[in-house]
C-alpha positions as CSV (number, residue, x, y, z in Angstrom):
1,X,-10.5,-30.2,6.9
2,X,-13.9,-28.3,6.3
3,X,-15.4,-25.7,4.9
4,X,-16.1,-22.1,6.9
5,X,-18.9,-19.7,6.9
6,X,-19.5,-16.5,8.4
7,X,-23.1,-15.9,8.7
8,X,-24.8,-12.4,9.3
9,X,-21.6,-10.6,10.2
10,X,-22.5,-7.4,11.6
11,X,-20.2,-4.7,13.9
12,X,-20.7,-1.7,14.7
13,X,-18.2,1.4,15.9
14,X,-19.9,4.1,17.7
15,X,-22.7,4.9,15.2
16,X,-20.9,3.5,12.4
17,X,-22.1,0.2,10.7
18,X,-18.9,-1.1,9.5
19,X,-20.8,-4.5,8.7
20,X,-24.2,-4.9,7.9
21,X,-25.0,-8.9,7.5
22,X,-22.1,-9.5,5.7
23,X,-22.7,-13.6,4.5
24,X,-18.9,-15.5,3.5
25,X,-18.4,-19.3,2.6
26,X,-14.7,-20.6,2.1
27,X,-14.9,-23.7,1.0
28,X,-12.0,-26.5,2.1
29,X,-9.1,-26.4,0.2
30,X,-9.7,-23.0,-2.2
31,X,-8.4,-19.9,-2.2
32,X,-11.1,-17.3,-1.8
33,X,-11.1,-13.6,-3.2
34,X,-12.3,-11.2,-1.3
35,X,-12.8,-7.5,-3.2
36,X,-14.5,-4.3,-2.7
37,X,-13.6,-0.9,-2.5
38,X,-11.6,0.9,0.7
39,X,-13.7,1.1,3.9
40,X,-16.0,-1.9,2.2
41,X,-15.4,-3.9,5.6
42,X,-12.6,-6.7,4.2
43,X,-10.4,-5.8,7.1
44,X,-12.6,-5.7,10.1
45,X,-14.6,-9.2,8.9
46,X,-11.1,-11.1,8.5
47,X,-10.3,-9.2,11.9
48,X,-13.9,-10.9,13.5
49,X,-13.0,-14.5,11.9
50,X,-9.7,-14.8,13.8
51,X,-10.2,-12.9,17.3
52,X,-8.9,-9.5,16.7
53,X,-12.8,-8.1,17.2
54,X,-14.0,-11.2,19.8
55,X,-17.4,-12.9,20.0
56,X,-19.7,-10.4,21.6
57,X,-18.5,-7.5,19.9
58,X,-20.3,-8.0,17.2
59,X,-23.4,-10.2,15.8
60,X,-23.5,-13.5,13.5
61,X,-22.1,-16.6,14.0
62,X,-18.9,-18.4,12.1
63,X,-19.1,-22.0,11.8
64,X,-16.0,-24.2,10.9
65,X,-16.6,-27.9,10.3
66,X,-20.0,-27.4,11.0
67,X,-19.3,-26.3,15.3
68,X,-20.1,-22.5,15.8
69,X,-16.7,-20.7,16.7
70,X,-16.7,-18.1,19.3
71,X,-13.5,-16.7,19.6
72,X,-12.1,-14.5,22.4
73,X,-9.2,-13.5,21.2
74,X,-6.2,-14.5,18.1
75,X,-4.7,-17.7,20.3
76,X,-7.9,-18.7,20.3
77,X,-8.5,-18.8,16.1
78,X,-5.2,-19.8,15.6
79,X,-5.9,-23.0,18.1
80,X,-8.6,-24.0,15.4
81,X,-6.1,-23.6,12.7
82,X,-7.1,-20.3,11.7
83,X,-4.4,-17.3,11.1
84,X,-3.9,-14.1,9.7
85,X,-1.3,-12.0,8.3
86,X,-2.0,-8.1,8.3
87,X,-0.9,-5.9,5.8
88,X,0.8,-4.2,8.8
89,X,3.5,-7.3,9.4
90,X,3.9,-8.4,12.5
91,X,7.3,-9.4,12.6
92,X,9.7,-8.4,15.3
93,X,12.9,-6.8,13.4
94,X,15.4,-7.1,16.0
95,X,15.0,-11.1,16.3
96,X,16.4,-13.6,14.3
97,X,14.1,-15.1,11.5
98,X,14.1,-18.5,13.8
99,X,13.0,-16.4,16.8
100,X,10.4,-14.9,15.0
101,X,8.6,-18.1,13.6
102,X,8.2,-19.3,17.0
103,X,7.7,-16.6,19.6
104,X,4.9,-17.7,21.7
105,X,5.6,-21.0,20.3
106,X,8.8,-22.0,21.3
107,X,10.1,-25.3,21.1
108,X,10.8,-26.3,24.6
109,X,10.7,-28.6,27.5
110,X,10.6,-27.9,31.0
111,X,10.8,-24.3,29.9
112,X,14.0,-24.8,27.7
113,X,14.3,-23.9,24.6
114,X,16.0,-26.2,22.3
115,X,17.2,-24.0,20.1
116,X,18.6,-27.2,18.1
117,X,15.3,-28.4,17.8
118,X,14.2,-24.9,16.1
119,X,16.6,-24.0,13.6
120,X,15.8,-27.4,12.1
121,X,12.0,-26.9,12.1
122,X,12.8,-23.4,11.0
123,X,15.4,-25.0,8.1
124,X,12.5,-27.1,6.9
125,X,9.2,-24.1,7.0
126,X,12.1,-21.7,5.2
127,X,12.4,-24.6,2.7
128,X,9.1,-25.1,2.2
129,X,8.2,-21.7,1.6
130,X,10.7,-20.8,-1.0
131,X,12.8,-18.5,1.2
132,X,16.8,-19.2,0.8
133,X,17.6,-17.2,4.4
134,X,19.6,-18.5,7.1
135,X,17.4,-19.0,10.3
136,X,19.8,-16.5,12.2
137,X,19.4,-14.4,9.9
138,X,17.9,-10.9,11.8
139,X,14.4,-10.1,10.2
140,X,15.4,-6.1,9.7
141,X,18.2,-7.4,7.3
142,X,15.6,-9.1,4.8
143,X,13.3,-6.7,2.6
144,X,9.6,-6.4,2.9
145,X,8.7,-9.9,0.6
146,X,10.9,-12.2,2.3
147,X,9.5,-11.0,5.9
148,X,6.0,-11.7,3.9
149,X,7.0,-15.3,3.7
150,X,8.5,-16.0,7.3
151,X,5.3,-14.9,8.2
152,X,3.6,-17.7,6.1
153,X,6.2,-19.8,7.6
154,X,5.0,-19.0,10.9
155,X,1.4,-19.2,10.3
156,X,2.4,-23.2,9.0
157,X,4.3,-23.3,12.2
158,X,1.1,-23.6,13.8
159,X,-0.4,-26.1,11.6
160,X,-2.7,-23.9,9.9
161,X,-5.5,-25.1,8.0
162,X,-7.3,-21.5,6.8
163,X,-4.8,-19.0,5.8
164,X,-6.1,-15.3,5.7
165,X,-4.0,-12.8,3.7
166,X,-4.7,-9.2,3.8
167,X,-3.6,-7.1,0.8
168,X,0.4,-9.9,0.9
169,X,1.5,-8.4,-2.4
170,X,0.7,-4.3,-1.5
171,X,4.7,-3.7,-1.1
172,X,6.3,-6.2,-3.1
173,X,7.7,-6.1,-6.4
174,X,6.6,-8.5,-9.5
175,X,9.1,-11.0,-8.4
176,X,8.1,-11.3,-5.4
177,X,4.3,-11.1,-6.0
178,X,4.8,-14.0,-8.5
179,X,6.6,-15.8,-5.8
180,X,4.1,-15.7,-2.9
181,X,1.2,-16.6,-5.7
182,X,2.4,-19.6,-6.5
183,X,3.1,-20.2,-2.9
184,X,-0.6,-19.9,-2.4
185,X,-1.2,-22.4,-4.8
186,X,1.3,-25.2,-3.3
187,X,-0.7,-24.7,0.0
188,X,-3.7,-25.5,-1.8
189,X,-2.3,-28.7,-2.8
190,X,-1.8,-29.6,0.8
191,X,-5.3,-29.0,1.5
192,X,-4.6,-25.3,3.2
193,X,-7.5,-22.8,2.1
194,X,-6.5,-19.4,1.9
195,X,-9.0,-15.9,2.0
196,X,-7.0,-13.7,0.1
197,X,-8.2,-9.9,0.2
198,X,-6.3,-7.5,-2.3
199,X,-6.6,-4.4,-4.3
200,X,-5.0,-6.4,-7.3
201,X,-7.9,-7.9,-9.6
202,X,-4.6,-9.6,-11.8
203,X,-4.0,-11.4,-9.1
204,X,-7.5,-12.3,-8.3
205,X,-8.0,-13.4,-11.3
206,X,-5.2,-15.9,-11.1
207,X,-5.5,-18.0,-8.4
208,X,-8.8,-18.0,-6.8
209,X,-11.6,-20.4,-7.4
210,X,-14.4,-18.3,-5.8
211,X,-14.7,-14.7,-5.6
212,X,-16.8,-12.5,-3.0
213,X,-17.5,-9.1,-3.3
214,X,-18.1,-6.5,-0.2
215,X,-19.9,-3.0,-0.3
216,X,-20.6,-0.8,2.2
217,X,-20.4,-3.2,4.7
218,X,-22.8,-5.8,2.8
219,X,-21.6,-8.8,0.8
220,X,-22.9,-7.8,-2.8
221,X,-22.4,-10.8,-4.8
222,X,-20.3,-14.0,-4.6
223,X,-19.5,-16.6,-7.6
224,X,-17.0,-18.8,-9.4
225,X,-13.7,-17.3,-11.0
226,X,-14.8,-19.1,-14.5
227,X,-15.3,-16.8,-17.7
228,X,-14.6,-13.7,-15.3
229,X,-13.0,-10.3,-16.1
230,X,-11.5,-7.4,-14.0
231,X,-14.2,-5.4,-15.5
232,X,-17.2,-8.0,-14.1
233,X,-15.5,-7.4,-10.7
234,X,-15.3,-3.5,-10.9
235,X,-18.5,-3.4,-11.5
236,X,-20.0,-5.3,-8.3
237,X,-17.1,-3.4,-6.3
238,X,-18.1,0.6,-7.5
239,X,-21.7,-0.3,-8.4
240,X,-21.1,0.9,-11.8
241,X,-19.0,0.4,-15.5
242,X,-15.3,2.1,-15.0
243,X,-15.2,2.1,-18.5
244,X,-11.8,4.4,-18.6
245,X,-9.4,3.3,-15.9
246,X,-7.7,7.0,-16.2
247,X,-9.7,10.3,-17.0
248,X,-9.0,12.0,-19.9
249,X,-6.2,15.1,-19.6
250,X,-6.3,18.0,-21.9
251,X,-4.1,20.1,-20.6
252,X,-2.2,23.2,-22.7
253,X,1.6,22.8,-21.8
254,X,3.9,25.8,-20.9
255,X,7.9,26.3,-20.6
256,X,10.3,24.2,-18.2
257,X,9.3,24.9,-14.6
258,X,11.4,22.4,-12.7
259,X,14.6,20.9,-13.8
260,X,17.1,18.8,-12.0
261,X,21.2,18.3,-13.5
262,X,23.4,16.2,-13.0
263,X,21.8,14.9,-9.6
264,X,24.0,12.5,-8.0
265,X,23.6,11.1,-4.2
266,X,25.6,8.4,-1.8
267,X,24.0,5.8,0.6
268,X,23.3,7.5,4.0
269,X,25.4,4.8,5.7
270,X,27.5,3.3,2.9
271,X,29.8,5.8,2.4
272,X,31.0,4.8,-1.0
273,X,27.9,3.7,-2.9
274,X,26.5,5.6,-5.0
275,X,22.5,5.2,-5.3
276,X,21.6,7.9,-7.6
277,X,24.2,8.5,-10.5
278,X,24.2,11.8,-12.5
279,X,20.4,12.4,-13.3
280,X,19.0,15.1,-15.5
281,X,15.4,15.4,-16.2
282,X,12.9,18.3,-16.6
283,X,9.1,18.9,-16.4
284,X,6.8,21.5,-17.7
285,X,4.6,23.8,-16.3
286,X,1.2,21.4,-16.9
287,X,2.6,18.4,-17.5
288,X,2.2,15.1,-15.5
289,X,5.9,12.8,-15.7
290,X,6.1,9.5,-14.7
291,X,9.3,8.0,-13.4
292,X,8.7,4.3,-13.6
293,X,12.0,1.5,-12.8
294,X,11.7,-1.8,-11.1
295,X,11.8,-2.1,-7.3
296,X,14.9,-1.0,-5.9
297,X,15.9,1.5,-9.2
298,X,16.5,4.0,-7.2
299,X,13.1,6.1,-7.6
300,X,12.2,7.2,-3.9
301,X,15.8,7.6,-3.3
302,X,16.1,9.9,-6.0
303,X,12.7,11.8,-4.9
304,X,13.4,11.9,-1.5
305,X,16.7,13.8,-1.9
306,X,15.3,16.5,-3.9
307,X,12.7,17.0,-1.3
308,X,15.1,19.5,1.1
309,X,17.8,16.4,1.5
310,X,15.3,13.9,3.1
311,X,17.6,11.3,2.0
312,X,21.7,10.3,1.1
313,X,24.4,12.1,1.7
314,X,27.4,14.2,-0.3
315,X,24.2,15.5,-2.4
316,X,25.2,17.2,-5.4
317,X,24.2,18.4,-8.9
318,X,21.6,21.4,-9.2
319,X,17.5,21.7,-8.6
320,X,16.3,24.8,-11.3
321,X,12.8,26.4,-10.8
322,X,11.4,28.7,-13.0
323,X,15.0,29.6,-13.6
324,X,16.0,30.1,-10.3
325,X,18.7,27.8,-8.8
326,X,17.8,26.3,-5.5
327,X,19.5,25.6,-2.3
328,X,17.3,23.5,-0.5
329,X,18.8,22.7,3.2
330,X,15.6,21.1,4.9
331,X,12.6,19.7,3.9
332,X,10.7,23.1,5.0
333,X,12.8,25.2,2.9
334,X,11.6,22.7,0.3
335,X,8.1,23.1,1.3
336,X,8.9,26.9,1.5
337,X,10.2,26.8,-2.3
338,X,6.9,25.2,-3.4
339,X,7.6,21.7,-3.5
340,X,5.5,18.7,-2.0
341,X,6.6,15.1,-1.2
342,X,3.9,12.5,-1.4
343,X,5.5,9.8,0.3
344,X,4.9,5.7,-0.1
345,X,5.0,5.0,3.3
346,X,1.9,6.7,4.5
347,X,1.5,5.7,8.1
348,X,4.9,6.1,9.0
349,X,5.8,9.3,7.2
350,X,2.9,10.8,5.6
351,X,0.5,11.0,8.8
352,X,-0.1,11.8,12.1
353,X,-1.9,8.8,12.5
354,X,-3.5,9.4,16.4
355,X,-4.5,12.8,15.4
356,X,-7.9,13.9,12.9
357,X,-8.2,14.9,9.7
358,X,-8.5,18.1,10.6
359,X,-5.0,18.5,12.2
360,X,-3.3,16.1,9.1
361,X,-4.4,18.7,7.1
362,X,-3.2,21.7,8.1
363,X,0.1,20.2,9.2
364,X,2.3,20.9,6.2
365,X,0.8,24.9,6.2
366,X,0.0,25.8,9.0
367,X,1.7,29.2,8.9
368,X,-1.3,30.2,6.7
369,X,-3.7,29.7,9.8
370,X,-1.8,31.8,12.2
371,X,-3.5,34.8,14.2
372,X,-0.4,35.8,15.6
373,X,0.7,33.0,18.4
374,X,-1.6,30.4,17.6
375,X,-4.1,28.9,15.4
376,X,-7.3,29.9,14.3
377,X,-9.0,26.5,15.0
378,X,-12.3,27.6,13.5
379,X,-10.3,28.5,10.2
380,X,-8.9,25.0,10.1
381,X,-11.9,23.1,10.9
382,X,-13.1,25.0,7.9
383,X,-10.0,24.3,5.1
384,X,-10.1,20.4,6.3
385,X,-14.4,20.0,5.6
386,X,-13.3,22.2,2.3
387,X,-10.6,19.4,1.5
388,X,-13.0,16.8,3.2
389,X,-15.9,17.4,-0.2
390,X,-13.2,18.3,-2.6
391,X,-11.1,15.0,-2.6
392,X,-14.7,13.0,-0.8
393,X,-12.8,11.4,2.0
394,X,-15.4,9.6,3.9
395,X,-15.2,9.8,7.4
396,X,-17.9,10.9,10.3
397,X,-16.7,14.5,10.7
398,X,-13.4,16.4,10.2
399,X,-12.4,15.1,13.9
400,X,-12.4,11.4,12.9
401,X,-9.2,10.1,14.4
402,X,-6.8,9.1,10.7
403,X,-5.9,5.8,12.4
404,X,-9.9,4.7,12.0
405,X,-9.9,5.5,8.0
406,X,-9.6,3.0,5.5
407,X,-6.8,2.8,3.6
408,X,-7.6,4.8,0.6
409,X,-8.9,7.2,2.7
410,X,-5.9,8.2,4.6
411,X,-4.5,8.3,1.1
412,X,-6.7,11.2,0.4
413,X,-5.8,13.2,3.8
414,X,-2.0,12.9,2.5
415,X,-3.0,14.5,-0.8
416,X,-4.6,16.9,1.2
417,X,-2.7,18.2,3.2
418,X,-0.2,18.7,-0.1
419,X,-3.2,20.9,-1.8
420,X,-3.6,22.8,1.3
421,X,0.5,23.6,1.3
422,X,-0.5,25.1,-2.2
423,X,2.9,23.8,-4.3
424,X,3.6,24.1,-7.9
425,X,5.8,21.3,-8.3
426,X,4.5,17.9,-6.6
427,X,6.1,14.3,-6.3
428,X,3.8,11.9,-6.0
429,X,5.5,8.6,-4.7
430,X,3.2,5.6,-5.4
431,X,-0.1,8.1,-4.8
432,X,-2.5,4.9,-5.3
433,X,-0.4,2.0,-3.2
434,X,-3.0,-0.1,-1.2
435,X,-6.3,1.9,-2.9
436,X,-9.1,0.7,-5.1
437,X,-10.4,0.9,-8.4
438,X,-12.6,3.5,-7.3
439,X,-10.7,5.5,-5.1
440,X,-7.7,5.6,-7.4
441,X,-10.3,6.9,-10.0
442,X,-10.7,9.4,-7.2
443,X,-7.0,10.2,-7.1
444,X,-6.2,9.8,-10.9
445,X,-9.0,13.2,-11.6
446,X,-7.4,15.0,-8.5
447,X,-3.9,14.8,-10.8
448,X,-5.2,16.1,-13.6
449,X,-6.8,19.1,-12.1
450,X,-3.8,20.1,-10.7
451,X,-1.9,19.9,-14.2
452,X,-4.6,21.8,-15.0
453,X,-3.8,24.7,-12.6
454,X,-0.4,24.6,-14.3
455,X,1.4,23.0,-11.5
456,X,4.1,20.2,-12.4
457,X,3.5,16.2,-11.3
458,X,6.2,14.0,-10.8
459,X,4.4,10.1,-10.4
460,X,6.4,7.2,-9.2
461,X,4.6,4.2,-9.7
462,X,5.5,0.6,-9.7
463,X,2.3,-0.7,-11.7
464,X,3.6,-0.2,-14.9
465,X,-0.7,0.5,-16.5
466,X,-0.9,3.3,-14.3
467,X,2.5,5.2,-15.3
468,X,1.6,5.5,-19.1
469,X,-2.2,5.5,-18.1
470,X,-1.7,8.8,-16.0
471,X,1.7,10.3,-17.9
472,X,2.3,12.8,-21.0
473,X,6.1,11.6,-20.7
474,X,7.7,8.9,-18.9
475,X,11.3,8.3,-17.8
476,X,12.8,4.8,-16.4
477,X,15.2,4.4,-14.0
478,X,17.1,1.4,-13.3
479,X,20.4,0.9,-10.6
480,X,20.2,4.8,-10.0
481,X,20.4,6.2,-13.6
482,X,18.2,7.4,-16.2
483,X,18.2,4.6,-18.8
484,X,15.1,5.5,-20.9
485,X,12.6,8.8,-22.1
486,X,9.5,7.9,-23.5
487,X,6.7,9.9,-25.2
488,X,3.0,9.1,-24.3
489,X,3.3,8.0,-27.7
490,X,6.2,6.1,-27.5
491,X,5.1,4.2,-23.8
492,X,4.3,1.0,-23.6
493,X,5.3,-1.6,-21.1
494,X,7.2,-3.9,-23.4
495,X,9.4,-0.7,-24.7
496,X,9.6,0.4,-20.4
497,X,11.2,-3.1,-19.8
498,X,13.0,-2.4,-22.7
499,X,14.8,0.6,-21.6
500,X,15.6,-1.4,-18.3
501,X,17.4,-4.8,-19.6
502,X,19.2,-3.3,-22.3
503,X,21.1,-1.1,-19.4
């Protein structure tokens, strides 16, 4: 095959240097890292290698085999063997898995499809990648990490010979993680080279033989995964020692201030399944709970419904705040009770994605910036740069466009706007999914000052570290129940698991 280089990457939007000489060598038949904090540049220079960004928008060259490649657009990468799978899939849900594999390559003559022809080459990529799924199958009835492998079994559709992953394991569970990993490493037998980019030094760790680090736009460092620790990499991502993943909280406890009893809530669609059965749990006035449970335990389910009904049906049981019993009808009479959702699912819930940070903001309290019939635009401008220094989102100006941030950065415009609402009981639903060490640093000290105005936290988090890391108490979940309640004392990940399989 060959090796591939990108020399002197540099790109520019508006008067922001996204890139500045960025130098990456992926050499034939390895799987490169690539790290760095949010807004680093690992998205837009895996966006230049296969055509998204074409040559003459920006400067460098990328050589592959030793020929200088000047692509004008993704056909053209993917012609050379190079393809890549976004964090944003790609897949079209309303096709079969079959259909999917090879749209815009479809197995025809004489512009007929032989449909024959592709559920057998479709049989044999499903096979190869691990995935049990009939090839008729419709891609919106298989979960997020199976659709992560019909997209590898596209990409080897079209005999690919680099294989460039952005952030593949964000939304899937251990299983599923594991799964793709070792994928990565059968391909590598083959020959295939992969650039994998993630947030997850674990997985870095694991399976890559060279490592590159980006900052600020500028490669920082680059060198063998041999004798190598998540703390080495942390320190070329932040520019300095994290030596405490998670701040230190001290934080004086009060009384009960949110309570919920004998929650229980059906399947929107399924009228007879029960998805959250008979929960009770409480949290204090100060205190930071975690709700940790296995993918599919029933956690933003359970989260959702409390917030005003977002989700199920025949909703019962009772929601008690500082005493009070509450009917919550809507989501704004939840918002109008003091309670916040943080949602998972950023981009399609959490945002306004072709509107600025200054808009985002305000959204979820905007009742506060009223003069009568409208809003007082100066005033908003105002709360959003407040926010904008408060949580450090980095971005040109308060009128940045959401859609241009970088992951972690949107993150903090969700938080945001949820300060700016001013609730005393917040659910925070994955808060660091897709974000950096740094950044989640960032996110972790925004939690504990608001424990520390005496509001309540509810955390969901699937990375089990983080839940006891950022808790004073933890409850599991597994198959819709409350199975476990831990102490910070008490938490630990083996006893977490342990709450889960003996249920």
């Amino acid at each position: 095959m060959g090796t591939l280089e990108m020399k002197s990457i540099t790109k520019r939007f508006d008067r922001v240097l996204a890139l500045n000489g960025v130098n990456l060598t992926a050499a034939d038949g390895k799987i490169l890292a690539v790290v760095g904090e949010n807004g680093a540049g690992k998205s837009t220079l895996m966006k230049i290698l296969s055509g998204v960004y074409p040559h003459g928008e920006y400067e460098g060259e990328i050589f592959y085999k030793g020929e200088a490649c000047r692509f004008r657009d993704i056909k053209d990468s993917e012609k050379r063997g190079i393809v890549i799978i976004h964090q944003e899939l790609a897949l079209i849900p309303y096709l079969s898995i079959s259909e999917n594999i090879f749209l815009g390559n479809e197995q025809a003559k004489n512009g007929v499809i032989n449909w024959h022809l592709t559920y057998q080459k479709t049989a044999e990529l499903l096979e190869k990648v691990g995935l049990k799924e009939n090839p008729h199958t419709l891609v919106e009835n298989i979960g997020v990490g199976k659709q992560q492998l019909v997209e590898i079994a596209k990409a080897l559709s079209k005999r690919v010979e680099v294989l460039v992953l952005d952030e593949p394991t964000a939304a899937l569970n251990d299983i599923e993680s594991e799964n793709l990993l070792t994928l990565l490493l059968e391909l590598k037998k083959e020959g295939i080279t992969s650039i994998l980019i993630s947030h997850k030094l674990n997985e870095v760790l694991k399976i890559s033989d060279q490592i590159t680090i980006l900052r600020d736009g500028k490669t920082v460092e680059s060198f063998p995964n041999e004798n190598v620790d998540e703390n080495r990499i942390i320190r070329g991502m932040v520019g300095r020692d994290i030596l405490d993943r998670f701040p230190a909280r001290d934080v004086e406890q009060g009384e009960v201030m949110f309570e919920v009893k004998d929650w229980t809530v059906y399947h929107p669609e399924i009228a007879d399944k029960k998805v959250i059965d008979n929960i009770n749990f409480h949290v204090k006035k100060g205190e930071v709970v975690g709700i940790a449970g296995l993918m599919g335990a029933g956690r933003t389910e359970l989260a959702m419904s409390l917030f005003g009904g977002a989700y199920g049906s025949k909703i019962t049981g009772t929601i008690i705040k500082d005493g009070k019993t509450l009917m919550l009808k809507s989501i704004s009479q939840a918002i109008e009770n003091g309670i916040a959702y943080l949602t998972e699912d950023r981009k399609q819930y959490g945002l306004l994605l072709d509107e600025t940070i200054c808009r985002n903001i305000s959204l979820a309290n905007l009742k506060s910036l009223n003069t009568g019939l409208a809003v007082d635009e100066f005033k908003e401008k105002r709360v959003a740069e407040d926010y904008r220094g408060k949580v450090d989102i980095r971005s040109r100006d308060v009128q940045q466009h959401v859609k241009n941030l970088s992951g972690g950065n949107q993150q903090k415009v969700v938080l945001s706007k949820w300060l700016f609402a001013d609730p005393e009981t917040l659910i925070l639903d994955e808060p660091t999914r897709g974000v950096d060490v740094g950044a989640k640093y960032e996110i972790y000290l925004i939690i504990n000052e608001l424990a520390k105005q005496g509001k309540c936290v509810i955390v969901i988090s699937s990375e089990l570290p983080e839940v006891i890391g950022l808790s004073d108490r933890i409850y599991v979940m597994n198959e819709g129940k409350m199975v476990g309640e831990l102490s910070k004392e008490e938490a630990t990940q083996e006893a977490i698991m342990e709450c889960i399989m003996n249920h």
